[in-house]
C-alpha positions as CSV (number, residue, x, y, z in Angstrom):
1,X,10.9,0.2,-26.8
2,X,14.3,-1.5,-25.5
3,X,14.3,-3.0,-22.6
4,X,16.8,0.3,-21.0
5,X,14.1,2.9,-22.1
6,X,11.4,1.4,-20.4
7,X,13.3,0.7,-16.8
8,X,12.2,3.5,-14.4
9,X,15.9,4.0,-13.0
10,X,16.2,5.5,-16.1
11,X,14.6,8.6,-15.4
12,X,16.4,11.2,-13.1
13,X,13.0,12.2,-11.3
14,X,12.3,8.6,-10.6
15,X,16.3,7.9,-9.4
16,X,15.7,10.5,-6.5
17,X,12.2,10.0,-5.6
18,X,13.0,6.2,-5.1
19,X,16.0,7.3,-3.0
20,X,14.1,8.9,-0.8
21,X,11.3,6.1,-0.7
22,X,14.2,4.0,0.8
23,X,15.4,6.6,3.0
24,X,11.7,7.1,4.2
25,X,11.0,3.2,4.5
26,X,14.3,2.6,6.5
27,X,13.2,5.1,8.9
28,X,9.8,4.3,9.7
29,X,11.3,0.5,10.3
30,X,13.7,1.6,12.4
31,X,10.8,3.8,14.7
32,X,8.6,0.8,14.3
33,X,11.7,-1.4,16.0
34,X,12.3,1.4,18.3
35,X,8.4,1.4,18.9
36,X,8.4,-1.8,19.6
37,X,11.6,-1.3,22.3
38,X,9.9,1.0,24.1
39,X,6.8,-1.0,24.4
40,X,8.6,-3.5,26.3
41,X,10.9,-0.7,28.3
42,X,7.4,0.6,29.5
43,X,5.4,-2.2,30.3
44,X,8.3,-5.1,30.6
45,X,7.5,-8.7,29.7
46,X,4.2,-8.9,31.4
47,X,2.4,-5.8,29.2
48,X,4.9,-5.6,26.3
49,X,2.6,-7.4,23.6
50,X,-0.5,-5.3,24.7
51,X,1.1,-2.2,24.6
52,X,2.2,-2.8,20.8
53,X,-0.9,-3.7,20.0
54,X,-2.4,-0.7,21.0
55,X,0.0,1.2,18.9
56,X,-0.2,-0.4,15.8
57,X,-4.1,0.0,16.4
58,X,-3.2,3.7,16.7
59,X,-1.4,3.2,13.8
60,X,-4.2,1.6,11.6
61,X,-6.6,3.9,12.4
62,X,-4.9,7.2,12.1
63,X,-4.1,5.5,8.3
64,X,-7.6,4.8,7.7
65,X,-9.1,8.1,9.5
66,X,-6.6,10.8,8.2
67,X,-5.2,9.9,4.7
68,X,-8.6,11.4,2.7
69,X,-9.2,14.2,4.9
70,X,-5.0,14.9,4.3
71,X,-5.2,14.7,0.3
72,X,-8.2,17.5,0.8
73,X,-6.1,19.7,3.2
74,X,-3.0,19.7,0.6
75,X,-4.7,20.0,-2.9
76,X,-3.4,22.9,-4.8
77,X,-0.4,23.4,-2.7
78,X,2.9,22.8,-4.2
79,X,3.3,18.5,-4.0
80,X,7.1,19.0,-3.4
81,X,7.3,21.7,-0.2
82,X,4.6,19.3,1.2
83,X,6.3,16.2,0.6
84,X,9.6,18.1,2.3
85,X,7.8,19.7,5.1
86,X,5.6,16.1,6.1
87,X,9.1,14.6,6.2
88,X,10.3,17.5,8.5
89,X,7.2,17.6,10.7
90,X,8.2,13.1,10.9
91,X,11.5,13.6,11.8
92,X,11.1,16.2,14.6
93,X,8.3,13.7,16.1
94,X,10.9,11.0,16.7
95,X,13.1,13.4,18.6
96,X,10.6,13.4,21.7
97,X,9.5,9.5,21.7
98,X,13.2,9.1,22.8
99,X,12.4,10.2,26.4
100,X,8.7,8.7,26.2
101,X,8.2,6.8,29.3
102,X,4.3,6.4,29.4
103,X,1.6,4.6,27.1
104,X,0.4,7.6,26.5
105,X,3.0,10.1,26.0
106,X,4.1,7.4,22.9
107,X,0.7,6.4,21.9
108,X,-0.2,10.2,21.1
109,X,3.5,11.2,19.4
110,X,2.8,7.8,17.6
111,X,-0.6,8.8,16.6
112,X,0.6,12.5,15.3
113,X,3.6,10.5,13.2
114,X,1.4,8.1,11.6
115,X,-1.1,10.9,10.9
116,X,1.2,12.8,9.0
117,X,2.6,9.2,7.1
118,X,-1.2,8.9,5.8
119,X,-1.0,12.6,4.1
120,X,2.8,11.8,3.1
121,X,2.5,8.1,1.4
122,X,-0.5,8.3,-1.2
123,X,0.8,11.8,-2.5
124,X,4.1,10.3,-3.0
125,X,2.2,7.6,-4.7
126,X,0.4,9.9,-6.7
127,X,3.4,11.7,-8.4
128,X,5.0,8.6,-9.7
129,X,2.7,7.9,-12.7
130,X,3.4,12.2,-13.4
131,X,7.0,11.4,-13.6
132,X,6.5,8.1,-15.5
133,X,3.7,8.4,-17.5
134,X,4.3,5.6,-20.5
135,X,2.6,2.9,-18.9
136,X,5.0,-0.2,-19.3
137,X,7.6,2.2,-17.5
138,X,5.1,2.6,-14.4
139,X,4.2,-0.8,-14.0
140,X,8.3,-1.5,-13.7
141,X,8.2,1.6,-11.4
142,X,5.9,-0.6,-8.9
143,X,8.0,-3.2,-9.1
144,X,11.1,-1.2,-7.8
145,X,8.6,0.2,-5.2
146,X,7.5,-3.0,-3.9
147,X,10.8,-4.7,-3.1
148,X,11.6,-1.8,-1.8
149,X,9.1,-2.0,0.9
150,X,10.3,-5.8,1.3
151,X,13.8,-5.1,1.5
152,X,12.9,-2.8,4.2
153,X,10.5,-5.4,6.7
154,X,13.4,-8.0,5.9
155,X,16.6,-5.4,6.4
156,X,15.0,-2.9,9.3
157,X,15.7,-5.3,11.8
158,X,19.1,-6.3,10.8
159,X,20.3,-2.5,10.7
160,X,18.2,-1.8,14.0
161,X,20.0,-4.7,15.7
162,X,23.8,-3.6,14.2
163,X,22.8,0.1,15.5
164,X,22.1,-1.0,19.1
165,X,25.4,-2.4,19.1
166,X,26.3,1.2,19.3
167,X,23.7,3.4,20.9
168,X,21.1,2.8,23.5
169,X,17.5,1.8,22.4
170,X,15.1,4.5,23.1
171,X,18.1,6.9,20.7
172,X,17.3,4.6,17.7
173,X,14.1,7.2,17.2
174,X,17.3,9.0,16.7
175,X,18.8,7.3,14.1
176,X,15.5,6.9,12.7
177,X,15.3,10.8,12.4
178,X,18.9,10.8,10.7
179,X,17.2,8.2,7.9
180,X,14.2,10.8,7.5
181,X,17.4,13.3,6.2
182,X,18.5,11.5,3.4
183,X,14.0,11.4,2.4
184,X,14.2,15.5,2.3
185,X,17.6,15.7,0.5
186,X,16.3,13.3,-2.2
187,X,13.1,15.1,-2.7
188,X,14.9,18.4,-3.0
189,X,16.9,17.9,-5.8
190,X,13.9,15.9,-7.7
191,X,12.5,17.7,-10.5
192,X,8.7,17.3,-10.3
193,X,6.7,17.5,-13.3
194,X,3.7,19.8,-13.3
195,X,0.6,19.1,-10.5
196,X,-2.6,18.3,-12.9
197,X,-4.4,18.5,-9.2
198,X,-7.7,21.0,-8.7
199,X,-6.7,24.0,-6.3
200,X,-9.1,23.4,-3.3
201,X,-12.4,24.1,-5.1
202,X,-15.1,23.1,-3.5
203,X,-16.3,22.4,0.6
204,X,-13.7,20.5,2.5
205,X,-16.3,17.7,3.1
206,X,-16.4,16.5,-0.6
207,X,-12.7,17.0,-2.0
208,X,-12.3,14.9,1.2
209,X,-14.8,12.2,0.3
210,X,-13.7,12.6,-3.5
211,X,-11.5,9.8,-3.9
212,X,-14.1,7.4,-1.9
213,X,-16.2,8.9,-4.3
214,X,-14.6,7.7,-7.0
215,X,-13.6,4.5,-6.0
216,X,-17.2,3.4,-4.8
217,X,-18.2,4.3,-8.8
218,X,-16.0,2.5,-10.6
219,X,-16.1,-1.4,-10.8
220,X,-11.8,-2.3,-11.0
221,X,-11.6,0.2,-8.2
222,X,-14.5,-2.0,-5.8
223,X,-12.6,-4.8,-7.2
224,X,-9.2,-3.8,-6.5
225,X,-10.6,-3.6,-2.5
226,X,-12.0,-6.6,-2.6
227,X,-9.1,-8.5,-4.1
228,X,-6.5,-7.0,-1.1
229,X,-9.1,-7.4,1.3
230,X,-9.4,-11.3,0.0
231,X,-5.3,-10.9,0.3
232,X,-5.0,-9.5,4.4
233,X,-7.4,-11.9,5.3
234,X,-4.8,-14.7,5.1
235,X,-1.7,-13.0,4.8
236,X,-3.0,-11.6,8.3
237,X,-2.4,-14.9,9.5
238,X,1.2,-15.0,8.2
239,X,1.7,-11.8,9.2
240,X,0.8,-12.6,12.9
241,X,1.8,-16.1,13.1
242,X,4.8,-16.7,11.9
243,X,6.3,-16.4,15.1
244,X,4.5,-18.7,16.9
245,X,4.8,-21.3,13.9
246,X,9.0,-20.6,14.4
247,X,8.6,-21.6,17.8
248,X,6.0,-24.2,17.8
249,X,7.0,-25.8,14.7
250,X,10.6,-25.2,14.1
251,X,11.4,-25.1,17.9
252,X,13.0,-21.9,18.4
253,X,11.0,-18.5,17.8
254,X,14.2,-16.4,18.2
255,X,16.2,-18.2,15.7
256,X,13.6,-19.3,12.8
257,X,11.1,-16.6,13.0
258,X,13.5,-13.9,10.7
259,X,15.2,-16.9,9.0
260,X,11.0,-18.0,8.1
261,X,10.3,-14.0,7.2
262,X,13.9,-13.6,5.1
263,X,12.3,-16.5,3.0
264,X,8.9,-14.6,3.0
265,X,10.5,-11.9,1.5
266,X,12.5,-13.3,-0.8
267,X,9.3,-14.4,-2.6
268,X,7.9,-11.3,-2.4
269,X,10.7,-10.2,-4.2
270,X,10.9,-12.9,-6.9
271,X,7.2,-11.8,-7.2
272,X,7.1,-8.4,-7.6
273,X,10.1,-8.4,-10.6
274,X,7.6,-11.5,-12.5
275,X,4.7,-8.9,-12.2
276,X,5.4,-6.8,-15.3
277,X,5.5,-9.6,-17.9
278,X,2.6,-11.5,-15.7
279,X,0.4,-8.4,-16.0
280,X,1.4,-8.3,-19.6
281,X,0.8,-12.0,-20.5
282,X,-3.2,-12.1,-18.6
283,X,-4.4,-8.6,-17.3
284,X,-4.1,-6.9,-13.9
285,X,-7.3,-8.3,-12.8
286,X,-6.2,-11.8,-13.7
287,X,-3.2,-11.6,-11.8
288,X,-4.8,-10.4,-9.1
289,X,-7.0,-12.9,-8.9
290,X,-4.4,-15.5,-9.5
291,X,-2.2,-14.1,-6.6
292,X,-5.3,-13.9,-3.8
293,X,-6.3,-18.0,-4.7
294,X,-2.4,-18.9,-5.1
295,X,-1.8,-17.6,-1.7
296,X,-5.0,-19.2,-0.3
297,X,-4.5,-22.6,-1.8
298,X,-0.7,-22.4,0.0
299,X,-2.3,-21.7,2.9
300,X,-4.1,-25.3,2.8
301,X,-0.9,-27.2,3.0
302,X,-0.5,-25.8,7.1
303,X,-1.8,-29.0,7.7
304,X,1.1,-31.2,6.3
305,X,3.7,-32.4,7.9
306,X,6.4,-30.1,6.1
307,X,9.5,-30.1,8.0
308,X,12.0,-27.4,7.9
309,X,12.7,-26.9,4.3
310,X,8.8,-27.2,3.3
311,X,8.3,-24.4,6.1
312,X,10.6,-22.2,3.9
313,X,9.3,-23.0,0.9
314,X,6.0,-22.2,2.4
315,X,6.7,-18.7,3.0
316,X,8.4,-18.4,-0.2
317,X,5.1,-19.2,-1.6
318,X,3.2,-17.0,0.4
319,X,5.5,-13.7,-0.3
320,X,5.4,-14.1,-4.3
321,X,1.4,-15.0,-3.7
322,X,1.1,-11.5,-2.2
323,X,3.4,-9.4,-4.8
324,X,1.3,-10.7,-7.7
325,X,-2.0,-9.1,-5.6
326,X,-0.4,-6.4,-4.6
327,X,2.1,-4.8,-6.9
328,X,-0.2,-4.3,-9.6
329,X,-2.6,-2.0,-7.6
330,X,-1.2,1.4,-8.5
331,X,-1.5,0.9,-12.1
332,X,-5.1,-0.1,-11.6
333,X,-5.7,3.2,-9.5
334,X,-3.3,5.2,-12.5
335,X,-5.8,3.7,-15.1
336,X,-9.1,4.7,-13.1
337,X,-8.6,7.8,-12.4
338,X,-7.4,11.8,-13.8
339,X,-4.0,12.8,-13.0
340,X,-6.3,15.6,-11.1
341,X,-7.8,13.2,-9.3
342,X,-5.1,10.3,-8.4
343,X,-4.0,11.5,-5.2
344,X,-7.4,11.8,-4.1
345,X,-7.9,7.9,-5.2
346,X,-4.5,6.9,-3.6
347,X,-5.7,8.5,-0.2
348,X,-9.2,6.2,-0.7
349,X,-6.4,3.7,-1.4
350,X,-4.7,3.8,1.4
351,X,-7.3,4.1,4.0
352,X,-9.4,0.9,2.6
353,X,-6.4,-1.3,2.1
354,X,-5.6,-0.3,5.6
355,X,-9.4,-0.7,7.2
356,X,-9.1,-4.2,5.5
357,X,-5.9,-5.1,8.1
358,X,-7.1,-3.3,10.7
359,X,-10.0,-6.1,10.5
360,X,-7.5,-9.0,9.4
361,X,-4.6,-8.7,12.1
362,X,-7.0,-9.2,15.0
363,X,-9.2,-11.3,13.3
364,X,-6.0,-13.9,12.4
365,X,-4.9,-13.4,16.0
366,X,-8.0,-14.4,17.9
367,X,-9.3,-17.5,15.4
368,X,-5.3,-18.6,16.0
369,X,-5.4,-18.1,19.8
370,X,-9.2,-20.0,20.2
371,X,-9.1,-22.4,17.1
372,X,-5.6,-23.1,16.6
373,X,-3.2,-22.5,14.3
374,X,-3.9,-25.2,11.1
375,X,-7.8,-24.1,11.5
376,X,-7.3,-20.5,11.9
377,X,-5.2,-20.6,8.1
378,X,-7.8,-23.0,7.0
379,X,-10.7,-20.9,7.7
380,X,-9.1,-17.6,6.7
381,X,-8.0,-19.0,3.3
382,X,-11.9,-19.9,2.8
383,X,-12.6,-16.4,3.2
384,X,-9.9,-15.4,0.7
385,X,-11.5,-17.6,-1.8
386,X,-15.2,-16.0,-1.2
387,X,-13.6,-12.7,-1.2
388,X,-11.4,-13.1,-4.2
389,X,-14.7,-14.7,-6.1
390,X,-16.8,-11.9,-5.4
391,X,-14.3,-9.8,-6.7
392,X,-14.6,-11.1,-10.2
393,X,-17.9,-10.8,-10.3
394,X,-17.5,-6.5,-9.4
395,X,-14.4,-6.5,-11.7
396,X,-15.5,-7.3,-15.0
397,X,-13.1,-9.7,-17.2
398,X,-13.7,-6.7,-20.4
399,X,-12.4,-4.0,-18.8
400,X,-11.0,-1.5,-21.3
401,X,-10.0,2.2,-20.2
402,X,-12.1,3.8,-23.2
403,X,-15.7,3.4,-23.0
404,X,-18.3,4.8,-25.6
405,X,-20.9,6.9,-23.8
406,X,-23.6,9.7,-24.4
407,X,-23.9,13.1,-23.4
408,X,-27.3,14.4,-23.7
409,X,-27.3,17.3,-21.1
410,X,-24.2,18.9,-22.8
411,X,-24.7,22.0,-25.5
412,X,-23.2,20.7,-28.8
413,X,-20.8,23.8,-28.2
414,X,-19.2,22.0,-24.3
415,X,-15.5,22.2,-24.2
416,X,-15.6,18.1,-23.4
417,X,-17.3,17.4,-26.9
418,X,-14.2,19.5,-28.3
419,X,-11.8,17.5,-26.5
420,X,-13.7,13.9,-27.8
421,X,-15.6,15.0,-30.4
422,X,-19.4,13.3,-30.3
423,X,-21.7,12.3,-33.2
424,X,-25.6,12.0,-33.0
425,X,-28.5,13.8,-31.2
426,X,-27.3,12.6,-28.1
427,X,-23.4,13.3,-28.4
428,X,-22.4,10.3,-28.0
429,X,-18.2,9.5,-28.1
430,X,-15.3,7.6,-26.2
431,X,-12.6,8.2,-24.3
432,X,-11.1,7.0,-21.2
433,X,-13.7,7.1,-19.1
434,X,-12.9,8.6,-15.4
435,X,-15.0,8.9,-12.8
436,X,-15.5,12.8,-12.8
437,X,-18.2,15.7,-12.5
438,X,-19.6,14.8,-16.1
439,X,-19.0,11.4,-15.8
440,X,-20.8,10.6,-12.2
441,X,-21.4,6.7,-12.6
442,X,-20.7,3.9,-14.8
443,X,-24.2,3.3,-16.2
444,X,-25.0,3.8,-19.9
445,X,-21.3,3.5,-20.9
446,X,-19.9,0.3,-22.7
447,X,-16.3,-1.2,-24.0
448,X,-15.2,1.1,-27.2
């Protein structure tokens, strides 16, 4: 396969639904700037900081509360009018916050917006390996997707700033609502492919709890947590830090701090296009791994003396560390799981990875604030290690898709021993072993 059949852009499905990605990433930066705006037009200097943080708090925890119980409300409704109509329901929220002059009046529009981004994001997630489903494709697919989301935390503020030249702050919800147009447009004229998804069989409780399910069964899936929960703990402290390092270390927060973030990004970037062939020369779980110690062992060198280039460098460390951990995730979830299932194990997806910086932002802020910067990294990087450890020993290095396993309880005459036929008393066979109602755990199956 050339290398022009297996890029993603190649594919008109893939073309619009990345459009929209943008469109859809643009305008949740421009809220979050907008957010952050009216923070500080509400509580001025003195209050600014604590009422952002209880927003993004909001934020975390309608991520980590709503996403599974979202993927349960839409399954077995059409993937495209729900896509359209979350995108409508976020662009009509932002129309209010413009005229929001009280913690709470923002707080609960905010919590209804991010709500609503929890049931949007993993079902867009979801119908990406549907539209690509040769796997080299997908995993260049990610790649596209994750500079896509740096692009926007590096270019938000930039377009955010040129806009205010123009309009006044609280009406960049405004223009953030325009951005959310060009999302719907996109997804109208994409051509969906087929929804594999179950129609809604079943109580609410469990389709809700199905990805969870799923995820708590199958080793690369406990691993996959573990190895971006090994990630937030010190990218937390970048995360949250970097602006007091631009105006501790570098002497001017104002100036440095998006020069010290542009440079972050730029290694994201140079990460997330080396993925691919990295994932191709070890494994995902050994890039993975690689990525979590590579961006704890950068972390060590807060303690020299680096000056202003070696800051930069730093960071561009620290953003290809955390493209190599993360960009690899959705083909871990596409390889775990039936394309019934995925959206329910994207939902899980989202609402661990999100629990696990919901833990890491504070955490990184406090130990900074009582222990000091250079410890703070210090310490958090020793949890990365521990965390990134004890996910190789939940992930196994053999890890193959197809697993040989035995069916005993199953009539000779089952529709799954037509499918994969089986041989012996006990029907025993392989296949690519999903977590699923006749596949319940992982015991009694081994490597084909």
């Amino acid at each position: 396969m050339t290398e022009t059949r297996i890029s993603p852009i190649a594919n008109p499905s893939f073309r619009t639904l990345f459009a929209g990605q943008v469109f859809s990433l643009l305008a949740i930066g421009l809220m979050t700037v907008a957010m952050s705006l009216a923070a500080y037009r509400i509580g001025g200097a003195e209050a600014a900081g604590q009422i952002l943080g209880f927003l993004l708090a909001v934020k975390m925890v309608a991520y980590v509360a709503i996403a599974p119980l979202a993927e349960a409300l839409f399954a077995g409704r059409p993937r495209k009018r729900v896509m359209i109509g979350l995108d409508v329901g976020r662009m009509l929220l932002l129309l209010p916050m413009a005229y929001a002059d009280q913690t709470w009046q923002i707080a609960a529009l905010a919590l209804v917006f991010f709500a609503v981004s929890s049931g949007f994001t993993p079902l867009f997630q979801s119908v990406i390996p549907d539209v690509l489903p040769e796997e080299r494709v997908y995993s260049r697919a990610l790649v596209w997707s994750r500079i896509a989301y740096t692009l926007e935390s590096v270019l938000s503020p930039v377009i955010a700033a040129m806009v205010l030249q123009l309009v006044a702050a609280q009406y960049l919800f405004w223009v953030a609502a325009l951005a959310f147009t060009g999302s719907i447009l996109a997804l109208t004229i994409t051509r969906f492919p087929p929804d594999a998804r179950d129609r809604g069989k079943g109580p609410f409780l469990a389709r809700a709890l199905n990805g969870l399910r799923i995820y708590r069964h199958t080793p690369r899936l406990r691993g996959l947590f573990l190895l971006n929960l090994a990630l937030s703990l010190s990218m937390g402290w970048v995360l949250v830090n970097s602006v007091v390092v631009a105006s501790t270390r570098l002497g001017d927060a104002e100036r440095h701090f998006p020069i010290l973030m542009a440079f972050y990004g730029l290694g994201a970037a140079i990460g997330a296009v080396a993925v691919p062939r990295v994932v191709e020369a070890l494994d995902e779980r050994r890039a993975m791994v690689t990525g979590a110690l590579m961006h704890a062992a950068l972390g060590l060198l807060i303690v020299l003396p680096l000056g202003y280039a070696g800051h930069m460098a730093l960071w561009t460390g620290f953003g290809l560390a955390a493209s190599l951990v993360l960009t690899p995730g959705g083909l871990v979830i596409a390889r775990s799981a039936r394309a019934a299932d995925r959206p329910a194990v994207f939902a899980a997806q989202f609402s661990l990875s999100h629990a696990g910086w919901l833990l890491a932002y504070p955490l990184a802020g406090e130990l900074g604030a009582r222990a000091g910067l250079e410890p703070a990294l210090l310490v958090l990087s020793g949890l990365t290690v521990g965390t990134a450890l004890l996910a190789t020993r939940v992930w196994p290095a053999t890890d193959p898709v197809r697993r040989e396993h035995d069916h005993p309880e199953l009539p000779a005459d089952h529709p799954h021993l037509r499918e994969a036929p089986a041989h012996g008393p006990r029907h025993r066979h392989a296949h690519a072993f999903h977590i699923d109602d006749l596949h319940p755990d992982w015991s009694g199956s081994r490597p084909a």
